[in-house]
C-alpha positions as CSV (number, residue, x, y, z in Angstrom):
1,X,39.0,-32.6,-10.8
2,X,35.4,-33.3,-11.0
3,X,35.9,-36.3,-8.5
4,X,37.8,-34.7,-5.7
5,X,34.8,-31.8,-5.8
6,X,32.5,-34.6,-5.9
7,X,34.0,-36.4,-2.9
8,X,34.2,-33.6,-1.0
9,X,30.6,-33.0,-1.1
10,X,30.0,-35.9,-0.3
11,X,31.8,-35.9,3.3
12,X,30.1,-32.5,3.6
13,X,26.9,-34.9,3.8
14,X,28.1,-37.2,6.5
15,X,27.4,-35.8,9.9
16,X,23.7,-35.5,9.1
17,X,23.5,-38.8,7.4
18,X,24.7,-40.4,10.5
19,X,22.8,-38.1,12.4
20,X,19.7,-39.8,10.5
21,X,20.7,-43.1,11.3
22,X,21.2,-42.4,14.9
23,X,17.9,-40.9,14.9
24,X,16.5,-44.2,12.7
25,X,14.8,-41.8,10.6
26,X,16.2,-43.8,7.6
27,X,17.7,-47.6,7.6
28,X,21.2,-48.7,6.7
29,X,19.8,-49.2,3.0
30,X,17.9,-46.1,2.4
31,X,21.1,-44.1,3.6
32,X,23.2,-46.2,0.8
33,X,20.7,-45.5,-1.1
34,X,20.4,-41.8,-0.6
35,X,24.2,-41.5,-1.1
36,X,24.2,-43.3,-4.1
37,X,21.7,-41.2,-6.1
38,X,23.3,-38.3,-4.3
39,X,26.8,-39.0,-5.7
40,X,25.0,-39.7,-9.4
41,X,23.6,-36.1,-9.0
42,X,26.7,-34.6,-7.7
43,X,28.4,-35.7,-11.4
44,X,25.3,-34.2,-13.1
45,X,25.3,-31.0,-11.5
46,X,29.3,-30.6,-13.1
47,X,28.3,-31.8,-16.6
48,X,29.5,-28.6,-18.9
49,X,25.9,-29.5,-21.1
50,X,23.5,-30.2,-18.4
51,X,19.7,-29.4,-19.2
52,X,17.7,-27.3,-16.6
53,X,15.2,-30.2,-16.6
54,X,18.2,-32.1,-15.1
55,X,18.3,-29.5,-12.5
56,X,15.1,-30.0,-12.0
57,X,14.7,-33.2,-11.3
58,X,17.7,-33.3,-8.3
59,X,15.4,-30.5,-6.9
60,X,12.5,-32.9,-7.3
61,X,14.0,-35.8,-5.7
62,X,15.5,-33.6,-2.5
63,X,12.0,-32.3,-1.9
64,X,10.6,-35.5,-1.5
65,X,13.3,-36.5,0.7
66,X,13.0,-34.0,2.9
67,X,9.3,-34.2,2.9
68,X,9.7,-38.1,3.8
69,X,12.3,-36.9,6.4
70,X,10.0,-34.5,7.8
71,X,6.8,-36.7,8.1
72,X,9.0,-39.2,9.9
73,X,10.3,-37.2,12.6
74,X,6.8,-36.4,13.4
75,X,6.2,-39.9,13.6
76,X,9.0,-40.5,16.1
77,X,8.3,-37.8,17.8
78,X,11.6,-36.2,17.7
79,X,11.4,-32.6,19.0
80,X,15.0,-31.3,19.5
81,X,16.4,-29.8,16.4
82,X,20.0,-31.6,15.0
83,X,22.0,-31.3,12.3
84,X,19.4,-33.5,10.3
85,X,17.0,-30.9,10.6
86,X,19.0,-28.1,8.5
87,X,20.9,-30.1,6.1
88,X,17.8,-30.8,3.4
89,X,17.3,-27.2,3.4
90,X,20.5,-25.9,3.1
91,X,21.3,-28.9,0.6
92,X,18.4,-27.3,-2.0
93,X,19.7,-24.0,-1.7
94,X,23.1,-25.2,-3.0
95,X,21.4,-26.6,-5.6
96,X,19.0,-23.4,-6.5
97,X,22.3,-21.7,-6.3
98,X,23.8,-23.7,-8.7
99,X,20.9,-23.9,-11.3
100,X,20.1,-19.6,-11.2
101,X,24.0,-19.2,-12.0
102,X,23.6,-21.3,-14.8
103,X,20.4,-20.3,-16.3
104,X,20.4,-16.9,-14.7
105,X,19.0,-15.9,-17.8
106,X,15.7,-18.2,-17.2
107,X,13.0,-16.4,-14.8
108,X,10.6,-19.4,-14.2
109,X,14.0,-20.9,-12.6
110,X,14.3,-17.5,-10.2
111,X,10.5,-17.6,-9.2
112,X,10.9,-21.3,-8.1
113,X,13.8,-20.7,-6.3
114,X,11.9,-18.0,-4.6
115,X,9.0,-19.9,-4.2
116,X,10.9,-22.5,-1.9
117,X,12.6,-19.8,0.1
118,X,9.2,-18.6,0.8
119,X,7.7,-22.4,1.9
120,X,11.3,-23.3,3.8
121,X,10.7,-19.7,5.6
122,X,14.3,-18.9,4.5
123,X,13.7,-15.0,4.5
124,X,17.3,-13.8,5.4
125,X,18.5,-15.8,2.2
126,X,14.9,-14.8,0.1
127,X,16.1,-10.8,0.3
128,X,19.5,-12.0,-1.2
129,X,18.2,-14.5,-3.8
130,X,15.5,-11.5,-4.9
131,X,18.5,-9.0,-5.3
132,X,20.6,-11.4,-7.3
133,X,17.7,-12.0,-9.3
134,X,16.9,-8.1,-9.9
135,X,20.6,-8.1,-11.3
136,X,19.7,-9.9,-14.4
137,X,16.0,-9.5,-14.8
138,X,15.6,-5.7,-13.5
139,X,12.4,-5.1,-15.8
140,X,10.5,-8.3,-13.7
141,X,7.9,-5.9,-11.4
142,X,7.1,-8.8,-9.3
143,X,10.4,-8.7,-8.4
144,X,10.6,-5.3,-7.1
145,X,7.6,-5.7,-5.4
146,X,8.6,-8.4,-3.5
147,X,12.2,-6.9,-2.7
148,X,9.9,-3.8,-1.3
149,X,7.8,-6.1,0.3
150,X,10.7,-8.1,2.5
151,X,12.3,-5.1,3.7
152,X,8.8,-3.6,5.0
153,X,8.7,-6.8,6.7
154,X,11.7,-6.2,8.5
155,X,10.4,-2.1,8.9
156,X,13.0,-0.8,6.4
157,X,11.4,1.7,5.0
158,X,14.4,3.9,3.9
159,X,15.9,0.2,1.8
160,X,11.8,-0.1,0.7
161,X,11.7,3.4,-0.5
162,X,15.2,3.0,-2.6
163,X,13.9,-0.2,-3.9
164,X,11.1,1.3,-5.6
165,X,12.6,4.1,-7.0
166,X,15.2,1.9,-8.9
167,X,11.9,-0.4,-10.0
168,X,10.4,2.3,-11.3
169,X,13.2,3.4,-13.9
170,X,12.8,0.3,-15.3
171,X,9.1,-0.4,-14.6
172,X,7.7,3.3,-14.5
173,X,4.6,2.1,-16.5
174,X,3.7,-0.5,-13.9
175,X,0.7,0.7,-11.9
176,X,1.8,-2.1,-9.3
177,X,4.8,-0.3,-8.7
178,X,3.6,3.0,-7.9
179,X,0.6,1.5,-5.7
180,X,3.3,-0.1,-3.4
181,X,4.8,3.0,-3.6
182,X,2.0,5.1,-2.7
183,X,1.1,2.7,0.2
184,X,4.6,2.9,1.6
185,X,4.2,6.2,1.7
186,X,0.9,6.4,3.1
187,X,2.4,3.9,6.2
188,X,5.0,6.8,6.7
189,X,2.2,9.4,6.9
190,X,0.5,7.9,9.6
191,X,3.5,6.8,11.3
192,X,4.5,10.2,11.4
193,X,1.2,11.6,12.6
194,X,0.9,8.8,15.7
195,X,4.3,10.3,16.8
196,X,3.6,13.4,16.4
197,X,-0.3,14.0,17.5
198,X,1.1,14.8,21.1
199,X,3.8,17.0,20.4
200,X,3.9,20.8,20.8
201,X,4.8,22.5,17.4
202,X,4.5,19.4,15.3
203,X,4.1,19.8,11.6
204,X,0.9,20.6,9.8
205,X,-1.1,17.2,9.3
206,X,-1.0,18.4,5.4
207,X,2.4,18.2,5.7
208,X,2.7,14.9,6.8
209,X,0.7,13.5,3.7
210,X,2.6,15.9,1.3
211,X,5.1,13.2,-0.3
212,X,2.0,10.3,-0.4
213,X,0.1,13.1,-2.4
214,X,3.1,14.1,-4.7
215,X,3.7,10.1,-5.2
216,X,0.1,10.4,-6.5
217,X,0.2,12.6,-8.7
218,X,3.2,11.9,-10.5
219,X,1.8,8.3,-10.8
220,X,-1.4,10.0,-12.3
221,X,0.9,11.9,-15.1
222,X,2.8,8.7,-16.0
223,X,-0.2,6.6,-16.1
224,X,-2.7,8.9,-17.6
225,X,-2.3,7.4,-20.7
226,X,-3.3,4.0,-20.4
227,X,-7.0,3.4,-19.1
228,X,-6.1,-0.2,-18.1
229,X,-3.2,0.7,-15.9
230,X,-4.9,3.6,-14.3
231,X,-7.7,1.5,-13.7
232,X,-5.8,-0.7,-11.8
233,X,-4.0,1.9,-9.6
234,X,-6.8,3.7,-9.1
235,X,-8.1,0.6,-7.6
236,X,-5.2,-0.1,-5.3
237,X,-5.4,3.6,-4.2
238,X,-9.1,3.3,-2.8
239,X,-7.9,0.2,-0.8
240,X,-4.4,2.5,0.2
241,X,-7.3,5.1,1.5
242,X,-9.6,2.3,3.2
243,X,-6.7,0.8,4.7
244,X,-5.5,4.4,5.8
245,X,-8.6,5.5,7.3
246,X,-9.2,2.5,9.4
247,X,-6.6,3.0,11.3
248,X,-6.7,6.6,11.5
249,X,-10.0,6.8,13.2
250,X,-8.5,8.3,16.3
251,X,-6.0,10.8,15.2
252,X,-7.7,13.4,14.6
253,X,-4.2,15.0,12.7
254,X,-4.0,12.0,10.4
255,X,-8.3,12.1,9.9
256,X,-7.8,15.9,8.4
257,X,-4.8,15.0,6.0
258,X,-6.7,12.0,4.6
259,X,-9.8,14.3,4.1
260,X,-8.0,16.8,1.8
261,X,-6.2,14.2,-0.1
262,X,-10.0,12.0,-0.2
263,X,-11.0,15.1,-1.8
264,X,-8.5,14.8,-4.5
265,X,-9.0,11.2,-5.1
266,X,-12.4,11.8,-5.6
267,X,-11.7,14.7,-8.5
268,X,-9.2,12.3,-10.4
269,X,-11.9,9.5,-10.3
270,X,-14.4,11.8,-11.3
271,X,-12.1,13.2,-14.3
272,X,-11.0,9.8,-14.8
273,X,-14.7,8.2,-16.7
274,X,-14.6,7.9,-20.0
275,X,-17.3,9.9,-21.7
276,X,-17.9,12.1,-19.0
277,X,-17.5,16.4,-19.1
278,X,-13.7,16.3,-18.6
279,X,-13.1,12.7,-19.0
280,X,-11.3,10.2,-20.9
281,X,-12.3,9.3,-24.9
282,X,-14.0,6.4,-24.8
283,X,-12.6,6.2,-28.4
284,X,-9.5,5.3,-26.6
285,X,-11.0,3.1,-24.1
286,X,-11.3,-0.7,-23.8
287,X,-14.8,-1.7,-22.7
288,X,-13.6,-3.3,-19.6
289,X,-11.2,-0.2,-18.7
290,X,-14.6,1.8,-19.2
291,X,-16.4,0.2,-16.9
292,X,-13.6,-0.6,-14.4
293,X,-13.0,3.1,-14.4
294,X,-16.9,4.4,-13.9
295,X,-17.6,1.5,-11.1
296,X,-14.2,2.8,-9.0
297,X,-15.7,6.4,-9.4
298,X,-19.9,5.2,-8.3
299,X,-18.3,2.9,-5.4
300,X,-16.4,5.3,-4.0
301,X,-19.3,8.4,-4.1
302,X,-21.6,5.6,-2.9
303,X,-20.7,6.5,1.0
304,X,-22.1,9.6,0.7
305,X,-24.6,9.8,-2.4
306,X,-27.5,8.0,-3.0
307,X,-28.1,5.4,-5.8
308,X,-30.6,7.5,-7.2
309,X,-28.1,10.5,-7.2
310,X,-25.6,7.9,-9.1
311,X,-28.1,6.7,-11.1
312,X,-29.1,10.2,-12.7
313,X,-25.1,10.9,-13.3
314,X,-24.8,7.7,-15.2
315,X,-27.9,7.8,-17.1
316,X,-27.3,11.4,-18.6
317,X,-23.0,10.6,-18.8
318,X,-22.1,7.1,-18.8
319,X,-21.6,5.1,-22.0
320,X,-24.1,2.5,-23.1
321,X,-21.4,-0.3,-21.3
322,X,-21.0,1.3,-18.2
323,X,-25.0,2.0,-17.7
324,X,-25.2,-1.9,-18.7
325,X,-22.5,-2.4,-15.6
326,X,-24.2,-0.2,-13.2
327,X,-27.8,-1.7,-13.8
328,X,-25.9,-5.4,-12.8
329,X,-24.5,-3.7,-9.6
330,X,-27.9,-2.4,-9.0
331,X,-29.7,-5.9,-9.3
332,X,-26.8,-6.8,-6.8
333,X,-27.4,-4.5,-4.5
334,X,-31.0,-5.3,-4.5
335,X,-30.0,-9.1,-3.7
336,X,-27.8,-7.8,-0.9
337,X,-29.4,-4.6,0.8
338,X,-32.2,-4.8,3.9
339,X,-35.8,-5.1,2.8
340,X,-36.5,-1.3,3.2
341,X,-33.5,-0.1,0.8
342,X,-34.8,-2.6,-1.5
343,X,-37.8,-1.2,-2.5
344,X,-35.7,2.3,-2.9
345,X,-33.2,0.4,-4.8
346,X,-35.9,-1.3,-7.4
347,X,-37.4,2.1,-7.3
348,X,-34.5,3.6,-8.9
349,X,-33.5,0.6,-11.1
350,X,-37.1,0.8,-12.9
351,X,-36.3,4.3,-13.4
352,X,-32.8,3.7,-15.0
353,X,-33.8,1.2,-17.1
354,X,-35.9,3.7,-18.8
355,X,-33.2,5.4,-19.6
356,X,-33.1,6.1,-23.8
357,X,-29.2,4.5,-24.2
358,X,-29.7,1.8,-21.6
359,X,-28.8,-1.6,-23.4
360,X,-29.5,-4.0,-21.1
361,X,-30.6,-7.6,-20.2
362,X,-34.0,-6.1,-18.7
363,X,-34.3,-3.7,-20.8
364,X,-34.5,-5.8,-24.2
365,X,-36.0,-9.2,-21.9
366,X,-39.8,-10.4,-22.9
367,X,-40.6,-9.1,-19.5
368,X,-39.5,-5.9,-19.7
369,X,-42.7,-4.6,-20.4
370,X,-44.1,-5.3,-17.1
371,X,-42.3,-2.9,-15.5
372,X,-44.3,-0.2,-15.1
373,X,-47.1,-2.7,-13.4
374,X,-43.8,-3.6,-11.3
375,X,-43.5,-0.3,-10.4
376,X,-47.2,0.0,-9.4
377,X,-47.0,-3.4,-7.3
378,X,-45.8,-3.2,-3.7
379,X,-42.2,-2.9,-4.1
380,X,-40.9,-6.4,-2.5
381,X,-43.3,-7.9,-5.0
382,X,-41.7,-6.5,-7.8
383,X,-38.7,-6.7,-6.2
384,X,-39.0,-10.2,-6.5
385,X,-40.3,-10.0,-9.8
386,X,-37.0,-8.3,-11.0
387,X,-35.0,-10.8,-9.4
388,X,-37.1,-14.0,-11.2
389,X,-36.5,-12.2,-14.5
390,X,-32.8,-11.9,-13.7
391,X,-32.5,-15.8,-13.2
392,X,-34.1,-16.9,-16.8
């Protein structure tokens, strides 16, 4: 009978409503109060019809409770931890419980249940809620990302790894989900060469990064078709490779496994620019996948080329979009580089914006014409000048 489950959830409330009171955390009134609307809710959590916005709203109104319970503690200084303390929490999970197996089919209703696991810093029950979740919404990446992302937390890198395996079945077009894949496996490699750089007979360091490099390329042949989502890995693999070489600055095993596989990073990117001898069709090619694609490829040789190396690359490659986006990231680096590099930088950008397909804001401005008296000017003055022109 819906009363007798009612009832007893109600005694399940009454040690740490008592506790309250001892604590006078809430009066006499508020606590008839709290067990009246409680007992209201209890009915409309068992009502065969009930509306997830009715769900909703008892989540609503026990957040706020516990967010008045909380501020008054402070208040009173309690510091000991009672039974008080856990019961809001554990009450909202009950009801999260309750609302996901009713609307299991509704994902806003998972992500908010996640959402408070997360602020409540409930992570043993979070890995649980994320699995249930997976169970009925396996095609939601942002799940499988975060059910990766929990057990590398905990260092679970064998539960991690099977995670993203299963994801990708479902998800094998996500680029999210081979980046956390790839950067999982690039944690392994260097685990593995910080255990092994002092042992006798240890594995080749190429050995050690052979499974992050396999990851890669199978990634590369499932993604090769969409410009956007290679963009966007390609992107997360730099900052894999960043991350990676930061921390291998004194393993000298680990430094020569991330220089073969740089190497290859730096090929794809290369092959990867729309327009270019070997590259994508730019036929194919959004304009913002373009220049996503060509600004991955000239930030990355930018450590060891110059800009006017880049600059002649683009100019006698690049589509007309991405020679537009790399005059803009030259005006930035003017605005950001030391006085000397600036007048090599303007140097070069008065040079590319010559360049016969350049379409750009300088090149078609009223001003444009006084570039070659720029050029002829000391170059912080028409350094300056550039920049003035930039701001009409």
């Amino acid at each position: 009978m819906a009363s007798d489950i009612v009832e007893e959830a109600m005694n399940d409330m009454v040690p740490a409503l008592d506790d309250l009171k001892r604590k006078r955390i809430f009066n006499d009134e508020e606590i008839r109060q709290i067990v009246k609307k409680r007992r209201a809710d209890e009915y409309t959590m068992l009502k065969p019809d009930i509306k997830l916005h009715e769900y909703l709203s008892v989540v609503r109104y026990e957040v706020a409770l516990e967010c008045l319970r909380e501020r008054r503690r402070k208040e009173l200084n309690w510091r000991r931890k009672t039974v008080s303390d856990f019961a809001g929490v554990t009450r909202l999970h009950r009801i999260f419980s309750k609302a996901t197996f009713r609307f299991r089919g509704d994902i806003k209703m998972w992500y908010q249940y996640l959402d408070f696991c997360l602020r409540s810093g409930s992570t043993k029950v979070l890995s649980s809620v994320v699995v249930r979740a997976l169970k009925f919404h396996p095609r939601k990446v942002p799940l499988w990302l975060l059910a990766a992302d929990r057990e590398l937390k905990v260092a679970n890198i064998g539960a991690a790894r099977s995670l993203l395996v299963r994801g990708l079945r479902f998800g094998g077009s996500s680029p999210w989900l081979w980046a956390q894949f790839l950067r999982l496996e690039v944690r392994v490699a260097l685990h593995v060469n910080q255990t092994r750089d002092s042992e006798e007979g240890a594995p080749a360091a190429a050995s050690c990064w052979a499974p992050a490099q396999l990851l890669f390329r199978k990634a590369l042949k499932e993604l090769k078709g969409n410009a956007a989502s290679l963009a966007i890995f390609l992107k997360q693999v730099q900052q894999s490779l960043k991350e990676a070489k930061s921390e291998a600055t004194e393993n000298a095993r680990a430094v020569k496994g991330l220089a073969a596989w740089e190497e290859e990073i730096a090929e794809v990117l290369r092959s990867s620019r729309p327009d270019a001898p070997g590259g994508l069709d730019m036929e194919d090619v959004e304009e913002e996948d373009c220049n996503s694609l060509w600004s991955l490829w000239w930030e990355f040789e930018r450590s060891t080329k110059s800009w006017k190396e880049l600059s002649d690359e683009v100019a006698s490659q690049a589509p007309a979009c991405a020679m537009v986006h790399f005059s803009e990231r030259l005006l930035q680096a003017l605005r950001t580089e030391e006085a000397a590099d600036q007048d090599a930088t303007l140097k070069v950008l008065l040079e590319f914006s010559d360049a016969p397909r350049l379409l750009s804001p300088i090149a078609s401005s009223p001003s444009s014409s006084s570039s070659s008296s720029s050029a002829n000017a000391s170059p912080s003055a028409a350094a300056e000048g550039v920049l003035k022109r930039l701001e009409v």
